[in-house]
C-alpha positions in Angstrom: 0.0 0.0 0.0 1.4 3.2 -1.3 1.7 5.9 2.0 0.3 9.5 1.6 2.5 12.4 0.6 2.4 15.4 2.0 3.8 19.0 2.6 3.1 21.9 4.6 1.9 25.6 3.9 3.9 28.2 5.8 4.5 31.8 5.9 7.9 32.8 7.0 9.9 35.5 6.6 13.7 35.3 6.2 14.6 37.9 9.0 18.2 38.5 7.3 16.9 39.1 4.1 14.9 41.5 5.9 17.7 43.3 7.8 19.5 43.4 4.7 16.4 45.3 2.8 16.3 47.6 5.6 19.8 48.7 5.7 19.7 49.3 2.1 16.7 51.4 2.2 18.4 53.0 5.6 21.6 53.7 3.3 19.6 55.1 0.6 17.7 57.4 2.3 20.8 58.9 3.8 22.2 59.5 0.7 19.7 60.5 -1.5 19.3 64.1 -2.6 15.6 64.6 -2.1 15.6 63.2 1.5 18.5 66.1 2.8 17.4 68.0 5.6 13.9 66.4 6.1 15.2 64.5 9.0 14.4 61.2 7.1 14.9 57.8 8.4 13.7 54.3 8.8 15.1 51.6 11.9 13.9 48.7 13.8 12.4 49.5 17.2 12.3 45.7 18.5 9.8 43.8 16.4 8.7 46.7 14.3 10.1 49.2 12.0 9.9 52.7 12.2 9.8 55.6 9.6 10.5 59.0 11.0 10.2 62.2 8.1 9.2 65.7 8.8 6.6 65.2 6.0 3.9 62.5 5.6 5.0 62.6 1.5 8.4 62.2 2.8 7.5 59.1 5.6 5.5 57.8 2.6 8.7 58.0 0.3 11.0 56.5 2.8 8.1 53.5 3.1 8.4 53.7 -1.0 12.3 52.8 -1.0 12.0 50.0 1.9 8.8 48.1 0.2 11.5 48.4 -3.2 14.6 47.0 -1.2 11.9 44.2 0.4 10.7 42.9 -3.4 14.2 43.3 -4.4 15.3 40.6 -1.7 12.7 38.1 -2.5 10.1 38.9 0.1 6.7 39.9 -0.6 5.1 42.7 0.2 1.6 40.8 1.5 3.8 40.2 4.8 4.4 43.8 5.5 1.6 45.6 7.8 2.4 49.3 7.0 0.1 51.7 9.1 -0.9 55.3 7.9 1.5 58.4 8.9 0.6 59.4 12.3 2.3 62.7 13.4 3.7 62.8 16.7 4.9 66.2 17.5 7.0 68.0 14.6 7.5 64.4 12.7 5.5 61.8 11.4 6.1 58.4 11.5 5.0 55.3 10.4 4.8 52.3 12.2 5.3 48.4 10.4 5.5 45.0 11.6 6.4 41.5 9.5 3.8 38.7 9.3 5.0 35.7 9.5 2.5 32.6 10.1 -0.9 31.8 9.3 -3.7 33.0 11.6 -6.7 30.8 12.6 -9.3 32.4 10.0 -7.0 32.4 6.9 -6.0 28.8 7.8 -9.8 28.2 7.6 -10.0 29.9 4.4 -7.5 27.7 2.7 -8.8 25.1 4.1 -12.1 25.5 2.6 -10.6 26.6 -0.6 -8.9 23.1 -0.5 -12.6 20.7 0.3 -14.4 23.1 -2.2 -11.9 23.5 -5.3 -9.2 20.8 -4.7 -9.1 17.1 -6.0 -11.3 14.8 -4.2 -9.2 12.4 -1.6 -6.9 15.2 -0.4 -6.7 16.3 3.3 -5.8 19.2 5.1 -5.3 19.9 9.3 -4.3 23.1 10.7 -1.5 22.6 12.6 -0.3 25.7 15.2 0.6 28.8 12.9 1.0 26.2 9.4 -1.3 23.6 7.4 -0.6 20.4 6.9 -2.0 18.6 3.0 -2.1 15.0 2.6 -2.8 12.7 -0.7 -2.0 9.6 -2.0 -1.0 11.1 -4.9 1.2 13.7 -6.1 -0.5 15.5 -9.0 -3.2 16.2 -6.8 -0.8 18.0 -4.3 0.4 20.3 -7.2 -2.7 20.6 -8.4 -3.4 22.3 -4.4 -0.2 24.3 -5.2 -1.1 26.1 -8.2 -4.7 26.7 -6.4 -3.4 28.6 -3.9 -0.8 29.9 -5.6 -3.7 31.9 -8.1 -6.6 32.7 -4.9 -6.3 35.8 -4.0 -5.2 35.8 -0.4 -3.5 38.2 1.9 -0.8 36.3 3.3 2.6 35.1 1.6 2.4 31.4 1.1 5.1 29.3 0.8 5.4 25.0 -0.1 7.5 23.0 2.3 8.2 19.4 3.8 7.3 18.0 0.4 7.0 14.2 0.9 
């Protein structure tokens, strides 16, 4: 008897990949010409990043360069939670955390998406912050793949543990 395969949806982020988009964006908004004197800059503060600019064009800008650095480094911009500028005092700033895992409702979702749209016979269990799939055969676990792959969801998806 042939065993099930399997594999597992995640959403991670690769937290040097992240760093390194940050320091670029950090390093270009210290050098570039339209960013002098506006007091300009983006950092961690812990878990989330900050964007300080005497303008809320100019926090928007900074935010601009960092989402380009992020794309550029392979990471998607579905797990970046950017807020609106917020002024505090003579700045604004703008506040941004990472996503990484799968909350309980989107889980759901994909789930659902899998029993309504997927091939018949495969299974999937929610397992902490990730999904688990299961079939006995392999096409059908591609063919789950390239389902999610083209729904429309707001988290960044990715395929491993493939068994």
């Amino acid at each position: 008897m042939a065993s099930d395969s399997s594999f597992d949806i995640v959403s991670k982020i690769d937290r040097q990949e992240a760093d390194n988009a940050l320091n670029q964006a950090h390093k270009e908004v210290e050098q570039r010409y339209d960013f002098k004197g506006t007091d300009a800059s983006i950092a961690w503060s812990g878990e989330s990043i900050v964007i300080k600019a005497n303008s809320e064009e100019r926090a928007n800008a900074v935010l601009d360069v960092f989402q380009t650095k992020l794309i550029k480094r392979g990471i998607s911009l579905k797990s970046l939670d950017s807020g609106e500028p917020v002024q505090s005092g003579k700045e604004y700033r703008i506040t941004s955390t990472l996503k990484e895992g799968i909350s309980q409702e989107i889980a759901k979702k994909i789930g659902k998406i899998i029993r309504d749209e997927g091939p018949k016979g495969v299974k999937s269990q929610i397992q902490g912050d990730e999904l688990r799939v299961q079939s006995k055969s392999r096409d059908d676990l591609q063919e789950v793949q390239r389902l999610l792959k083209a729904a429309d969801l707001d988290v960044d998806l990715q395929f491993t543990n493939y068994r």
